[in-house]
DOSE-305506 format. One record per residue (C-alpha): residue number from 1; chain; y, x, z. Coordinates in pm, whole numbers, plus 32768, in hexadecimal, padded with zeros to 4 digits. Example, Ala and Ser with C-alpha at 12.3 -4.5 7.8 and 13.67 -1.06 7.14 Angstrom:
resi, chain, v, u, w
1, A, 7E3E, 84CE, 830C
2, A, 7F96, 8557, 82CA
***
This chain:
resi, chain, v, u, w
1, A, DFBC, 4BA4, 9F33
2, A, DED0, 4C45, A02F
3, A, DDC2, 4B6F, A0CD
4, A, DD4A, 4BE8, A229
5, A, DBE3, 4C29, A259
6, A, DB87, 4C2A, A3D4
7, A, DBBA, 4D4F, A4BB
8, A, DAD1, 4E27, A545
9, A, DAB2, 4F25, A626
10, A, DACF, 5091, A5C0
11, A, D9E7, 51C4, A61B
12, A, DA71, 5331, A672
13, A, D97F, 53F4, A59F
14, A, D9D8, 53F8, A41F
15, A, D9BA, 54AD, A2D5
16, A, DAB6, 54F2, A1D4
17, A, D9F2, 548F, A0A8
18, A, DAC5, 5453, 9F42
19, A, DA85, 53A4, 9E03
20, A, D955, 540A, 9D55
21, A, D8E2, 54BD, 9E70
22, A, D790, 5574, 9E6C
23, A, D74F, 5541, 9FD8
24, A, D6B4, 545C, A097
25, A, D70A, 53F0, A202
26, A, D660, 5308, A323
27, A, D712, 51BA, A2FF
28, A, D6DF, 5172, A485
29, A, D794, 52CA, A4EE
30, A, D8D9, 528C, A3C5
31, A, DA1A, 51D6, A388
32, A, DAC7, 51D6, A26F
33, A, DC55, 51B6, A1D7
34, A, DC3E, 5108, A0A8
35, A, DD72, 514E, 9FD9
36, A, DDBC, 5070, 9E84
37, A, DE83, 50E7, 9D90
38, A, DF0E, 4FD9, 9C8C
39, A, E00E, 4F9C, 9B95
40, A, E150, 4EE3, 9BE9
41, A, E1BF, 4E1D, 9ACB
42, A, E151, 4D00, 9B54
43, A, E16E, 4CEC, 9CC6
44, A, E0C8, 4DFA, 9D6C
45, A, E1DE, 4EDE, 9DF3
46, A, E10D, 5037, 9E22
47, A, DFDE, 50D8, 9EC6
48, A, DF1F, 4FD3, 9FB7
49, A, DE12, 5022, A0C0
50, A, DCEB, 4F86, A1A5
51, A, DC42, 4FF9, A2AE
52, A, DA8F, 4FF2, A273
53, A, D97D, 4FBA, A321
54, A, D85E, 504B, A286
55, A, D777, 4F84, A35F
56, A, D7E4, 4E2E, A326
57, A, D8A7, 4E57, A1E1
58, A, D9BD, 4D8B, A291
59, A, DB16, 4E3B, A244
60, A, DC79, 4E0B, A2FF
61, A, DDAB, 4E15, A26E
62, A, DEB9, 4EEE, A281
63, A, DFA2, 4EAD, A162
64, A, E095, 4F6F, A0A2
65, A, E08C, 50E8, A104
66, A, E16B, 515D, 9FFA
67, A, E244, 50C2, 9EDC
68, A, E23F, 518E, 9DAB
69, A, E23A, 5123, 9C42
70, A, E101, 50E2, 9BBA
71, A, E00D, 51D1, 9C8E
72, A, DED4, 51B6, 9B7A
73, A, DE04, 52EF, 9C31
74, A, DDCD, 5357, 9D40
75, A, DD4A, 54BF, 9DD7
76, A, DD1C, 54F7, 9F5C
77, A, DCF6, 56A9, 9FB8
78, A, DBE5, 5741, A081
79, A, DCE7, 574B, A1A1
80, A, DD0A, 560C, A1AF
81, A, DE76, 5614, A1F9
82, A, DEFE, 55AA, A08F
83, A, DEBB, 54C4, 9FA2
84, A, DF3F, 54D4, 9E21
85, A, DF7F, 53CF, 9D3D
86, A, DFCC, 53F0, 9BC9
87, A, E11A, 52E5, 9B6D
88, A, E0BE, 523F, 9A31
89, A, E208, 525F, 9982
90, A, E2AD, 52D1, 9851
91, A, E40C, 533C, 98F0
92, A, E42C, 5421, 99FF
93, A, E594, 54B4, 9A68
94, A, E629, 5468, 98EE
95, A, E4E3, 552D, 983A
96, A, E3F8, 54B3, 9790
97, A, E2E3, 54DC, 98A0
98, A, E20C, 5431, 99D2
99, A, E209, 54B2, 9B27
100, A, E110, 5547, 9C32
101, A, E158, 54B5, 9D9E
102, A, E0F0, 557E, 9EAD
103, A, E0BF, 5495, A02F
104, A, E060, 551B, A151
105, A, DF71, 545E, A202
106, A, DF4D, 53C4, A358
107, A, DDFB, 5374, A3B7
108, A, DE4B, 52A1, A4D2
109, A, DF19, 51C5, A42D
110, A, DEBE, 51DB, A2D6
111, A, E020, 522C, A26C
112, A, E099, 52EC, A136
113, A, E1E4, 53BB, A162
114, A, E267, 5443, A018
115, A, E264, 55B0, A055
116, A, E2DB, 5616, 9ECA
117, A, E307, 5544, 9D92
118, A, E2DB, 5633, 9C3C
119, A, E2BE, 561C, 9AAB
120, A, E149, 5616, 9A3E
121, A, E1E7, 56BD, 98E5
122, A, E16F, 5594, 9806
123, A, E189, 5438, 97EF
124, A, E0C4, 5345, 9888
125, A, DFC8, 541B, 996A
126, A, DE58, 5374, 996D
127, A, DDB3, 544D, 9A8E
128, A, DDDC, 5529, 9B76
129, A, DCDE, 55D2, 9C39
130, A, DCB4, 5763, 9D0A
131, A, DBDA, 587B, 9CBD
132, A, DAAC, 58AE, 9D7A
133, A, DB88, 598A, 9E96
134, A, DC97, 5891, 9EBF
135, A, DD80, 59DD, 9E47
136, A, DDD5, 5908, 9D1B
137, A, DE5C, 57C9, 9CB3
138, A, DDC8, 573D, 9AFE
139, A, DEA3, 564B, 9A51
140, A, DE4A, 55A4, 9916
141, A, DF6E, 54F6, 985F
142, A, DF18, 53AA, 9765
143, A, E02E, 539D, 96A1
144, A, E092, 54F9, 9668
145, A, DF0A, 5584, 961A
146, A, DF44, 56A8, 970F
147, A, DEBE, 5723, 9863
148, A, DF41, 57F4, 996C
149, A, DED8, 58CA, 9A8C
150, A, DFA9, 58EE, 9BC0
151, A, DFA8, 59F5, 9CF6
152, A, DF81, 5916, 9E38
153, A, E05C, 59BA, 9F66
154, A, DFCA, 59F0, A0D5
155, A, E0CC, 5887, A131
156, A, E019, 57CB, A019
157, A, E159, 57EC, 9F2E
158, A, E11A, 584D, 9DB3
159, A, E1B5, 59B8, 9D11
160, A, E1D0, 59D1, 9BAF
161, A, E0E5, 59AC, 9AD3
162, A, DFD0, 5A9B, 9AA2
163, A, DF3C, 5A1B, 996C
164, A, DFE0, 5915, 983B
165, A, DEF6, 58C9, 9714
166, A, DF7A, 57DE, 9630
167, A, DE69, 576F, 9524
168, A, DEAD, 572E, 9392
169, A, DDE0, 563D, 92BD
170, A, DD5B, 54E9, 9286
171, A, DC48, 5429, 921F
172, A, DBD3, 52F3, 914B
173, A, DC72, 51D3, 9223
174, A, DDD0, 51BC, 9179
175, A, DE4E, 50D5, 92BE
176, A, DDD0, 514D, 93CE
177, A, DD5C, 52D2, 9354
178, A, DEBF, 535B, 928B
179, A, DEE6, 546D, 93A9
180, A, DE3E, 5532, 94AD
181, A, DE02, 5450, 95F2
182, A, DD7B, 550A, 972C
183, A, DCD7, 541A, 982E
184, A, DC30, 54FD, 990D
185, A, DC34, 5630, 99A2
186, A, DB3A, 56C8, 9A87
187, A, DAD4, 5819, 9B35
188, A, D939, 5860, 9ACA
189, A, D851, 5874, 9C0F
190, A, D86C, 59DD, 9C3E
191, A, D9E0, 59E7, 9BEF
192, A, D9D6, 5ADA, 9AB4
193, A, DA34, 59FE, 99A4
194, A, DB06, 58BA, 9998
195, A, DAA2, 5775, 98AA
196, A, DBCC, 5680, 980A
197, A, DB4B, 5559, 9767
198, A, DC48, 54FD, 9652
199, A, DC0F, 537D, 95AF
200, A, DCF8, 53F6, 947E
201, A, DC05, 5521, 9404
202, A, DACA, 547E, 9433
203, A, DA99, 55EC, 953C
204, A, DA11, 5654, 9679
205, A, DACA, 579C, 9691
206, A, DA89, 58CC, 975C
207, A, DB40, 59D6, 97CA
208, A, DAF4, 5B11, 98B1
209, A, DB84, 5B0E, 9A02
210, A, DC1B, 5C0A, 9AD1
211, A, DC11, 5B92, 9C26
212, A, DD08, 5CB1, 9C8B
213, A, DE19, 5C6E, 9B9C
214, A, DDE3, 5B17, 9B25
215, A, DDF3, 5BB4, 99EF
216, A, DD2F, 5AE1, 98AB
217, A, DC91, 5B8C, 979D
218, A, DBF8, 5AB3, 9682
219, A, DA61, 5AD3, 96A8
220, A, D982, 5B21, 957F
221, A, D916, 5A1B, 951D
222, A, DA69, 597F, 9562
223, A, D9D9, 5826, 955F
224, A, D8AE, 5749, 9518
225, A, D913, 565C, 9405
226, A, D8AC, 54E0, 9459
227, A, D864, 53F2, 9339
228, A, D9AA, 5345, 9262
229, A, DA75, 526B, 9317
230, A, D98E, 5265, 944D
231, A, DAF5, 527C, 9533
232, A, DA87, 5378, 9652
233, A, DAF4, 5331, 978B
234, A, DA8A, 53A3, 98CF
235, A, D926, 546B, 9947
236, A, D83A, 54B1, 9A6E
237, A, D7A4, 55CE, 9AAD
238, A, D644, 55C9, 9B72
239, A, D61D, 5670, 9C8C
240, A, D557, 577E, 9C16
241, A, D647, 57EF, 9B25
242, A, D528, 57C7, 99E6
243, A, D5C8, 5692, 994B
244, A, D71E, 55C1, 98F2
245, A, D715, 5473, 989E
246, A, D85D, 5402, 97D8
247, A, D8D5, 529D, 97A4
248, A, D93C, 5254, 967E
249, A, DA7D, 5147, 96A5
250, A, DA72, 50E2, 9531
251, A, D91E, 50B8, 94DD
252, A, D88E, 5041, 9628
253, A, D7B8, 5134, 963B
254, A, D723, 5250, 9734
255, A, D6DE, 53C4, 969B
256, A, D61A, 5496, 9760
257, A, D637, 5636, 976D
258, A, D53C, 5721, 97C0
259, A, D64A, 5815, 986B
260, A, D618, 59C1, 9897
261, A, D6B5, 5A37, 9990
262, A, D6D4, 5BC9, 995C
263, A, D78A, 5B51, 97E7
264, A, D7F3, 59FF, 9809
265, A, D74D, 598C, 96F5
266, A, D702, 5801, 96CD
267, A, D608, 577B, 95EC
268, A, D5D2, 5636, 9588
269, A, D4C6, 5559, 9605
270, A, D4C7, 53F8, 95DE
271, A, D5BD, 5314, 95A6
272, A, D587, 518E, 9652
273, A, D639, 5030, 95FF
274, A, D6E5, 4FC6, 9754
275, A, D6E1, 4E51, 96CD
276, A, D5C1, 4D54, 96BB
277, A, D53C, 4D4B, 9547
278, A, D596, 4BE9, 94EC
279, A, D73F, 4C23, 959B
280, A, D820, 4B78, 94C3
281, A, D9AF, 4BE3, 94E1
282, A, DA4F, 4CDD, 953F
283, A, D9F7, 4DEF, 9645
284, A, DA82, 4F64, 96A4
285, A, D9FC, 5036, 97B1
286, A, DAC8, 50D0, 98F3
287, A, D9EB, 5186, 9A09
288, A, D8B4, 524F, 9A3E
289, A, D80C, 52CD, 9B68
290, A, D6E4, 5378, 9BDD
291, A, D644, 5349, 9D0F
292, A, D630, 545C, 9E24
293, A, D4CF, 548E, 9DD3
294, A, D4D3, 5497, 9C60
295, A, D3FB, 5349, 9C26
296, A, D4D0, 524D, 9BCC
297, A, D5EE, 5219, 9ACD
298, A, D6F6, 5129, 9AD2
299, A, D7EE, 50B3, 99BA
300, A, D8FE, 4FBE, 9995
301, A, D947, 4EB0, 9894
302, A, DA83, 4E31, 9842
303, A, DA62, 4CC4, 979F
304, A, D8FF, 4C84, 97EA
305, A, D96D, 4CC7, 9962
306, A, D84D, 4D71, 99DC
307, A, D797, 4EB5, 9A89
308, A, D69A, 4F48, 99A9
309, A, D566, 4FEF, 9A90
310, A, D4A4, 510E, 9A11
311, A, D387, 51E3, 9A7C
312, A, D39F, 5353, 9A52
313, A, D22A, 53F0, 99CB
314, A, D27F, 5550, 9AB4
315, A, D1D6, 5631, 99B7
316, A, D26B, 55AE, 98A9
317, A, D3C6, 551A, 9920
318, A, D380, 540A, 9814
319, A, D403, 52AD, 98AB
320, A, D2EA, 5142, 98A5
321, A, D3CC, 501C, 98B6
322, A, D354, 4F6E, 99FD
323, A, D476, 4E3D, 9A29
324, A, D5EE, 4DBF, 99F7
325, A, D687, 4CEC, 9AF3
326, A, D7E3, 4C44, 9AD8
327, A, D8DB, 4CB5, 9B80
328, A, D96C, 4B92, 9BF8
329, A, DACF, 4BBC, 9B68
330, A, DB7F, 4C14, 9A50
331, A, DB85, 4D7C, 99B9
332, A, DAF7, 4E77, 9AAE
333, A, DBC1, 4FB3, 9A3F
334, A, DB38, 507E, 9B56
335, A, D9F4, 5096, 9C4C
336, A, D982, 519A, 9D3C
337, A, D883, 51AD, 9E21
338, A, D8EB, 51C7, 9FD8
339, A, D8A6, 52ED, A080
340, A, D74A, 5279, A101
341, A, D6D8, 51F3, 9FCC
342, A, D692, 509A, A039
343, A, D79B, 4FEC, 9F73
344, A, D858, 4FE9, 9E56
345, A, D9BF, 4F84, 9E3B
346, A, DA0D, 4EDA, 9CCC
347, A, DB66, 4ECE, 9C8F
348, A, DBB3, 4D92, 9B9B
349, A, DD13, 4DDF, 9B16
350, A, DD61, 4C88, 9A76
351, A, DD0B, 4BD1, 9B76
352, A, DDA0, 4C62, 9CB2
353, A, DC65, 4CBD, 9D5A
354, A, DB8B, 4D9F, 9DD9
355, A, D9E8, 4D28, 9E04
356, A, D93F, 4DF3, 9F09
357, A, D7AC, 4E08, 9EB5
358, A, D690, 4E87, 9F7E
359, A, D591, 4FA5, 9ED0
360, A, D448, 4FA3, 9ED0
361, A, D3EB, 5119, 9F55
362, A, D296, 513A, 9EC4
363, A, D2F2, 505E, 9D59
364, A, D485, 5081, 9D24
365, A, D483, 4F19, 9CEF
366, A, D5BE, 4E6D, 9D56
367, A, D5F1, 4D16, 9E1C
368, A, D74A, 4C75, 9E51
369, A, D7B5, 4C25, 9F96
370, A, D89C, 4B4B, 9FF9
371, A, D98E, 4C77, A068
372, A, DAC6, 4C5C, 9F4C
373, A, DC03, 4CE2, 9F77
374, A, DD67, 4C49, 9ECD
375, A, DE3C, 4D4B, 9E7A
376, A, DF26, 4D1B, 9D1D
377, A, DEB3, 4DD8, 9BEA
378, A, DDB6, 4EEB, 9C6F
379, A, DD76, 500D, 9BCB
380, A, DCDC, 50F4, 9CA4
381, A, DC1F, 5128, 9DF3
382, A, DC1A, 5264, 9EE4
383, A, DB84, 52BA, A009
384, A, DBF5, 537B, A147
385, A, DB5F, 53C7, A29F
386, A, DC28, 52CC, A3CF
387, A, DC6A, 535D, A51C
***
């Protein structure tokens, strides 16, 4: 169930800003779409959307844009026009395989229209994001421990693929670590090489990218190696392009990269507990994000329930813990940051909401509001410009 948050009135001037953005916009010029994906085993029936006001941090409803089986990620282009959303699932069409949906988006209404429904060629797809042109569409499959790269057409629709990787190995957790297990897959700042984090390997991988084809080519190194049965799981990269800062889903930890750019090269830094020394139970990590300047880091914790807040030394890249606050719900799977960097959208998963909390601009520090949104079983949050 959906609760709705009261209305407001809606500018003319906006910004198409997505998750993880690197840009910053004036919160009294800006509205925002705010698009939820979720998983729908256990109520929620698809993709879900609001309507935000970056000056009050009041949102409106507009309820179910798209039903879809369990939409885990979502990925809006530069065009704004489409939206893409990974479907969680192990059977697609009789194979063993998740899908890619591909909606077209109306920015009036907030609407999704399904535009083309395809196999993400492995099971269980984690992520899904586009290259820095928005030529190319990144997939990163759980299950199956592969990733693929498709063509994106001029009407949004996918062609076949471009690039399929599917990575071999294991590592020390018997459970959870048997088989390769990419999480997520992302295009580097200036578009040259493309990172997969993959939990099963204990690996950040690397490969060269050739924004013409969409070809991959492994890099040399291939990958940096993170410690035993550390779980990698998703990464931020700061805005200057010098470091990457890796959360580590198993360990609760944060890894930081110095990061060349002309090789692709990542070296290893420091590595930082997430959790408060004296946690007792059990705990795994979900999101990361940098802020648009580079300053602040967050992190998510899964059992202790929280947002870990760090301050980035600039020369350095190192991370100071500066606070954790709760997140007011249970298991925040995902976080990101609103186009104007004023608030912070934590999606608690197991318990069907979403907190809203304001930023401190010249700390990072985060305050909870009274702005939460119900929505069943959230999983992600996107942004998109309203008309």
């Amino acid at each position: 169930m959906i609760r709705r948050i009261p209305k407001f009135k809606l500018t003319k001037l906006v910004v198409f800003v997505v998750v993880l953005s690197a840009t910053l916009v004036s919160a009294a010029d800006y509205k925002s779409l705010v698009y939820v994906g979720t998983y729908t085993d256990k109520g929620s029936k698809g993709i879900y959307a609001y309507r935000f006001d970056p000056v009050s941090g009041e949102s409106d409803v507009i309820g179910l844009v798209a039903e879809t089986p369990n939409p885990s990620f979502l990925a809006v282009d530069p065009s704004h026009k489409y939206l893409y959303a990974v479907n969680e699932i192990d059977n697609f069409n009789g194979s063993r395989s998740g899908a890619v949906s591909v909606f077209a988006v109306d920015r009036t209404s907030g609407r999704l229209t399904l535009v083309q429904q395809v196999s993400s060629l492995g099971a269980d797809p984690a992520h899904v994001s586009l290259d820095k042109t928005g030529k190319y569409l990144l997939v990163a499959n759980y299950t199956s421990g592969n990733i693929a790269v498709f063509p994106i057409e001029k009407d949004g629709r996918l062609g076949p693929r471009s690039a399929f990787v599917q990575h071999a190995g294991s590592s020390v957790n018997k459970e959870r670590q048997a088989g390769p297990h990419a999480h997520e897959i992302q295009s580097s700042n200036d578009n040259q090489f493309v990172l997969t984090a993959d939990l099963g390997l204990d690996e950040l991988l690397v490969y060269r990218f050739n924004p013409t084809t969409g070809s991959l080519t492994p890099n040399d190194p291939a990958f940096a190696k993170i410690s035993a049965g550390s779980g990698p799981r998703h990464f931020s990269t700061s805005p200057s392009g010098k470091f990457v800062y890796l959360v580590n889903e198993m360990a609760s930890t944060v890894t930081v990269f110095s990061y060349t750019a002309s090789s692709g090269k990542l070296q290893e830094q420091q590595t930082i507990s997430t959790l408060p020394a004296d946690f007792k139970g059990e705990n795994t990590t979900a999101e990361i994000s940098v802020d648009a300047q580079g300053k602040f880091l967050y992190a998510s914790n899964r059992g202790d329930d929280s947002i870990a807040v760090f301050g980035i030394d600039p020369s350095s890249g190192k991370l100071s813990f500066m606070e954790r606050v709760p997140t007011g719900g249970k298991t925040p799977r995902h976080f990101t940051l609103d186009p104007t960097g004023k608030w912070l959208f934590a999606a608690n998963q197991d318990s069907n909401s979403i907190t809203i909390f304001s930023v401190d601009p010249n700390n990072g520090r985060l305050t909870a509001t009274s702005h939460v949104l119900q929505v069943a079983t959230p999983v992600c949050v996107a942004f998109a410009p309203a008309n």
